[in-house]
N, C-alpha and C positions, 0 to 999 in steps of 0.2 A: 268911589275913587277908581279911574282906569288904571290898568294895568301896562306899564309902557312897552310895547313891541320891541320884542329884538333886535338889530339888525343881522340884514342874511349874513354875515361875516362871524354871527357869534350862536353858540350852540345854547341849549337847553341851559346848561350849569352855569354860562356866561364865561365859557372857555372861548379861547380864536377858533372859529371855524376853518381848518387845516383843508378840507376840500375845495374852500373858494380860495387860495392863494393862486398866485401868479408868481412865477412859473408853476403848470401843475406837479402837489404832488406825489408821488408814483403808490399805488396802492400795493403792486405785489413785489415782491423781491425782484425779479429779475428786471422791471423797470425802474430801479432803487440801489438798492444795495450791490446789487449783481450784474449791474450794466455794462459795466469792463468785458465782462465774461461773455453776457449774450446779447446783447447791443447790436450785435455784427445779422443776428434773425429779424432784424428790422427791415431789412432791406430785401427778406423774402417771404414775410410769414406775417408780416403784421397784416393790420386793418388797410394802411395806403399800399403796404405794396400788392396786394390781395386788389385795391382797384388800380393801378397803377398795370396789372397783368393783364385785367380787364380790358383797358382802352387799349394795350398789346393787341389780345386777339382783336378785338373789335376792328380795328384800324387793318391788320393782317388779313380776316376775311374779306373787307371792302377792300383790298386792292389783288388778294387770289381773285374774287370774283371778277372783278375787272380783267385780269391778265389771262383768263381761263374762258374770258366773255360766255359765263355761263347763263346769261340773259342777252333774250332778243335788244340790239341797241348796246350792249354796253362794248367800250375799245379801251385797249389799254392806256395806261396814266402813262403823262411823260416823267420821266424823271424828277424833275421839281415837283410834281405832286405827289408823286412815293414817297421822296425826301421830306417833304413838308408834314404829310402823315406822318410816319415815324418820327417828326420833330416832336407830336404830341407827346410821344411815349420818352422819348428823350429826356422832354424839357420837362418831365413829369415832376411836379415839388409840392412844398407847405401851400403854396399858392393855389395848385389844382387841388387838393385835398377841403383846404379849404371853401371854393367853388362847387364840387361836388358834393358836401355836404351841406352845403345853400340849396343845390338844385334835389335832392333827395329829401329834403324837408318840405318841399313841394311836394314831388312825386311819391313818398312815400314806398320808394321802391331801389335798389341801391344800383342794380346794375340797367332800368332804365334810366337812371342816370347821367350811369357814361355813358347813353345815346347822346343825350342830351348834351353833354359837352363836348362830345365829339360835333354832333352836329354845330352846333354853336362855331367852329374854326375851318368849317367847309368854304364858306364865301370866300374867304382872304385868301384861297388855294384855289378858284376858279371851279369848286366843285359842289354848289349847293343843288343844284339842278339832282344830285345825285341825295342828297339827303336820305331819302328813302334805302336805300340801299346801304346804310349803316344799320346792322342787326337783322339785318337780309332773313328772314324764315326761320330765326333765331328762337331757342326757349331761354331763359336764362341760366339753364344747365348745361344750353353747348358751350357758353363764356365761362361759367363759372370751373367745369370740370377742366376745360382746359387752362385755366384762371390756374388754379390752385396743383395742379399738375409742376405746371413751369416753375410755380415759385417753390413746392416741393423738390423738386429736381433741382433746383439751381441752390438751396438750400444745400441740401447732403453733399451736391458736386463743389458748391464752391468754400462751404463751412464747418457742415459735421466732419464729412468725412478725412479734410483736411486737419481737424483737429483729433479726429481719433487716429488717423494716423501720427502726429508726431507724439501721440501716447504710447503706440504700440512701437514704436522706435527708441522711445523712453526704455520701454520695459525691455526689449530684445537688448539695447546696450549694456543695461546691467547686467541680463546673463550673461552674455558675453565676458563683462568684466566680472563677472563671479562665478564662470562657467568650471571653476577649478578649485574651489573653495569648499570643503567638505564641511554637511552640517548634519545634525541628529533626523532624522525625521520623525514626526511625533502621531501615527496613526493613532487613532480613536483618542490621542493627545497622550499618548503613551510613547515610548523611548523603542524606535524600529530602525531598520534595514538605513543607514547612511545614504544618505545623497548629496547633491552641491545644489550649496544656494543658487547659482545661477542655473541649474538643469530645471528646480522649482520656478523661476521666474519666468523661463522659458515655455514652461507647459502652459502659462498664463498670455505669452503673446501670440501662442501658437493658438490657443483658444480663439484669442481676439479677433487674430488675420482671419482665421477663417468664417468670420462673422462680417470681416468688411470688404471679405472676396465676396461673400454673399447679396450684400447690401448695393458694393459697386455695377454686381450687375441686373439689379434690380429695372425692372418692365415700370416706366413710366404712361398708362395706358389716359386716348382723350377720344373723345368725339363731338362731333355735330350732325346731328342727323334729324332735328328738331322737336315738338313737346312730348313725342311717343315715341323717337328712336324710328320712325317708318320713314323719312320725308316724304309726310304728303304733303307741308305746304311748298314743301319746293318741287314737285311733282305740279301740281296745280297751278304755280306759276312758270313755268316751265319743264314741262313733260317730255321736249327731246334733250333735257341735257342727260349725262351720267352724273348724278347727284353721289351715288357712290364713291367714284372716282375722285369727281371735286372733293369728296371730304376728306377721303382716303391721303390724297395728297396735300392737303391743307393742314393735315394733324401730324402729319411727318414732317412735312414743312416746320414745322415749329419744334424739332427734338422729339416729338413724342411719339408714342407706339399707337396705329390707330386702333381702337375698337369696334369691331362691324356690328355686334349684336348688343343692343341695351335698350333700356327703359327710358323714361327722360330723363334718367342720371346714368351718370356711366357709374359703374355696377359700385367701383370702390375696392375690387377686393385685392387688387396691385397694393393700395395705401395698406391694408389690411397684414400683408405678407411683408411690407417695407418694416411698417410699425415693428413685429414680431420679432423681425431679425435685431433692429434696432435694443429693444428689449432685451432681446438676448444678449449682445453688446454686454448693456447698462447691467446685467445680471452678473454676467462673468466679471466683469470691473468692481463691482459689488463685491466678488468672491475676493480680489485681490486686495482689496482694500482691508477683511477681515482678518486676510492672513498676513499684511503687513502690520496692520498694528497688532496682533499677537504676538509678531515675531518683535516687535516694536518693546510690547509688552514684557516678555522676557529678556530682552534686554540683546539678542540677535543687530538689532539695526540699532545707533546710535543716532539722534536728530541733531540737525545742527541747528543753534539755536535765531534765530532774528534779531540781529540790533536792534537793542528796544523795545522788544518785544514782551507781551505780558502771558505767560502761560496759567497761573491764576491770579485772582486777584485778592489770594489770601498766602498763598505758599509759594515763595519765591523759587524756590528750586524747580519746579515743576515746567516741560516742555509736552504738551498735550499734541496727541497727534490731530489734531482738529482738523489738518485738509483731509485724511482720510473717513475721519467719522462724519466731515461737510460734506463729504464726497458720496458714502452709501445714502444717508438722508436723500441729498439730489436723485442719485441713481434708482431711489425706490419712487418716489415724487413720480419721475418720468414715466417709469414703469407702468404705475399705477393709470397713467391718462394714459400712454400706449396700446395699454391692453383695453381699458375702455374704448378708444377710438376703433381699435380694430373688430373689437366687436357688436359695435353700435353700426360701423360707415357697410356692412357686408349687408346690413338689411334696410329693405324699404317695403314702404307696405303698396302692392299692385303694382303698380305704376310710375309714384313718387308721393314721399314726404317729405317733411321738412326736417328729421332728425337729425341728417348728417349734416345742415347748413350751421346749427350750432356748435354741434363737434367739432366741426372743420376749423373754426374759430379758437380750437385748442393747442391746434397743431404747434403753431411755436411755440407755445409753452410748456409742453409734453419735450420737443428737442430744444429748449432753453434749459434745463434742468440737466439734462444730460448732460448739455457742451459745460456746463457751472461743473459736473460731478466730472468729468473727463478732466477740465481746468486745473483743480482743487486736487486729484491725484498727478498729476505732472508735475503741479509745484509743490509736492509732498514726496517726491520721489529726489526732487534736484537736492531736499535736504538730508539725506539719509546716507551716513558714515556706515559699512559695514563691521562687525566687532569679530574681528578675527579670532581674537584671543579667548572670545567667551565661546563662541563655535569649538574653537579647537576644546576648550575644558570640559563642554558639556559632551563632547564625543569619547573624550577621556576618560570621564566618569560612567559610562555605561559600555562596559566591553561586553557585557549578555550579548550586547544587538550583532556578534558575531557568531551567537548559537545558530544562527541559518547558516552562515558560513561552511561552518562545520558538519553538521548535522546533512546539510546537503551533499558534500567529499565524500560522505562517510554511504552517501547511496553510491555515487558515483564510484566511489571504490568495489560494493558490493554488487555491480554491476558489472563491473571488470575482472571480478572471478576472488576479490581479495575475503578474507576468511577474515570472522572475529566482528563484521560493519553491523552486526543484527541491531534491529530498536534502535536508529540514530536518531530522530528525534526523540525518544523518550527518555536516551539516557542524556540528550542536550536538555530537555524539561527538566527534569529533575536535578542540574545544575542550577539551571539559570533561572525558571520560572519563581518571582518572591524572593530574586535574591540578586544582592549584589556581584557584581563578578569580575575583578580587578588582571588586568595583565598576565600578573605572573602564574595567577588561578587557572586561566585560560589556555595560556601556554604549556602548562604541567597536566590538564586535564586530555592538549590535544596528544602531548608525548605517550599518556597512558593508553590509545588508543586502536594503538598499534597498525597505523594506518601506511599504504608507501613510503618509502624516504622522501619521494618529490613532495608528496601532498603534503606531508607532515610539515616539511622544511616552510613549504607555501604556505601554511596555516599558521604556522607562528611567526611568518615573517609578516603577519597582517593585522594593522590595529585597525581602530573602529574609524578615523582619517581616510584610512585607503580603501575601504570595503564601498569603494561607490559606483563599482560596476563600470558603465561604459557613459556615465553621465555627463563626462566631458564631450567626449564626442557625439552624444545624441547631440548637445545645442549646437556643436560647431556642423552638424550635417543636415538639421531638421527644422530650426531654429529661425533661419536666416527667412 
């Protein structure tokens, strides 16, 4: 008796095969679930804009060469053929994706390719006669590196960076508004020295900025200079041009920083120092995210809750901070490829491999996770009520945390010539260390102290609210 065949549409168990549907569907989160969030890295990081970059340069160096007549014979394009070129790059869609990946199932090869589709729209422009001179003395490292350059670049400038800036305007606005609001601080998670919520929030955007001063002015490095970095075959075909020059200016031409010395890859280790900063970002965000829902935890921040919303689906009452703990998850995710990439793309073996062409392929996924983790803390942050009244109680309940107060005066007096200050810290230990230590305790212990009249008066006119030093005014002068 035969056994009847499947169809391709049904698996082993005789479930729907889920990979052959139409529409496809999306295998990793951030082409699925999380498309709102990083959808927007399609348009510099994926597979078509990655060729879409491609017929960019390709099209850019066939008309520098032209305009630069770095070949015997060549004159410059008139305008309707520049226009007409750059219409490829333009009109670049599903269409040519689709096409290019017809002509790469031939060739076998991705960026001979876009030769090939470029050449293909030469005649209707009066330029076949020139076909040759599309990928001119080309390796497909000069396309590729400046490929992936542009769309790196134009990623961070027109999307991460953008969104981590209205994170870190996020964060500075709450200090701001909390820059005055006295809270416990809890070193080693123990009950210390007072400060204000907003001076804490502040030292987190102050972190930030200066990860995205660093990022923004990150060296986007390219070149062309053919399969070994030497142009011999542009030498060979032309030996009085300046091939130097031509490159020199054709890589700045396009935004980018040239590179004179490389292998037939450009080295990578720009990508390498972007990744790291970025990382560092995703790290510090990481941190904030722990210490809001701790603060969360104790009961410091109240969450406002989502119409409709389900915090479990067993215990009604329950409001989970979930964009924050969505948020470390992404931000480690990232991390994780970051660091991979960065120390995978610094090395090649001699001359050239092929390691970094599959790493490179991670790139938006490594900054898809980010901008989800970035995302997921912005709108974690829009729902958070501050609880004044439990800041204020918890500061109330711990007056020790003005044995430095004290203890400090009590040098400062015995520096000024005052009699009696010996052992301030020891005898503020032996108060306060193991032991509770209420207002009126604290105030009777400063009177017995025998300390100036100013200090003394200062010392008891001070609860654990007011002992927050100059934390106001660090975020209103340091902050912004």
């Amino acid at each position: 008796m035969k056994t009847m065949s499947k169809t391709p549409h049904t698996l082993p168990s005789g479930r729907v095969a889920l990979s052959q549907q139409t529409p496809p569907i999306a295998l990793g989160p951030l082409d699925g679930r999380y498309r709102p969030q990083a959808g927007i890295l399609v348009d510099y990081l994926s597979e078509a804009s990655l060729n879409r970059e491609r017929v960019h340069v390709e099209v850019e160096w066939f008309i520098h060469l032209c305009e630069q007549r770095a070949l015997p014979g060549l004159e410059s394009l008139t305008q309707d053929q520049k226009d007409g070129l750059r219409a490829i790059v333009a009109d670049f869609d599903a269409q040519s994706v689709a096409e290019l990946a017809e002509i790469e199932a031939v060739t076998v090869h991705d960026v001979k390719a876009v030769e090939y589709y470029i050449g293909r729209r030469l005649p209707e422009l009066g330029l076949e006669h020139l076909k040759a001179l599309v990928h001119f003395a080309c390796t497909s490292e000069d396309i590729n590196n400046l490929s992936y350059a542009l769309g790196i670049k134009d990623a961070v400038q027109d999307a991460w960076l953008p969104a981590a800036r209205k994170l870190v305007a996020a964060v500075s606005a709450m200090a701001q508004e909390a820059k005055a609001t006295p809270m416990l601080s809890r070193t080693h998670g123990q009950p210390a020295t007072p400060t204000t919520l907003g001076k804490e929030l502040a030292v987190f955007a102050h972190r930030l900025n200066r990860q995205l001063n660093r990022i923004a002015k990150t060296e986007f490095l390219g070149k062309i200079n053919g399969a070994t970095g030497t142009f011999a075959a542009h030498v060979a075909a032309a030996p009085d041009t300046d091939w130097p020059a031509i490159s020199r200016s054709f890589v700045e031409g396009l935004g980018l920083d040239w590179n004179p010395l490389t292998t037939q890859i450009e080295s990578h280790d720009w990508q390498a120092e972007l990744y790291s900063d970025i990382a560092r970002f995703n790290r510090i965000l990481h941190n904030l995210c722990t210490d809001v829902w701790s603060y969360i935890s104790i009961g410091y921040f109240q969450q406002i809750p989502v119409e409709g919303a389900t915090g479990s689906s067993t215990m009604p009452h329950k409001v989970n901070p979930i964009r924050f703990e969505n948020a470390e998850a992404n931000a480690e995710i990232s991390c994780s490829l970051l660091d991979t990439l960065g120390a995978t793309l610094v090395t090649s073996r001699w001359q050239r491999d092929l390691t970094d062409s599959s790493s490179q392929r991670n790139i938006g996924v490594a900054f898809g996770h980010s901008m989800l983790a970035i995302s997921n803390v912005v709108k974690g942050l829009e729902r958070l009520d501050v609880a004044e009244d439990l800041l204020a109680e918890d500061l109330d309940e711990n007056w020790e945390v003005l044995g430095e107060a004290v203890q400090t005066a009590m040098r400062a007096e015995a520096i000024a010539g005052r009699e009696g200050m010996d052992n301030p810290y020891e005898r503020l230990k032996e108060l306060t260390r193991g032991h509770r230590v209420d207002g009126e305790r604290m105030r009777e212990f400063i009177g017995g102290l025998g300390l100036s009249d100013a200090a003394e008066q200062r010392l008891k006119g001070l609860t654990p609210g007011q002992y927050t030093g100059l934390a106001e005014q660090l975020v209103d002068r340091y902050a912004n």
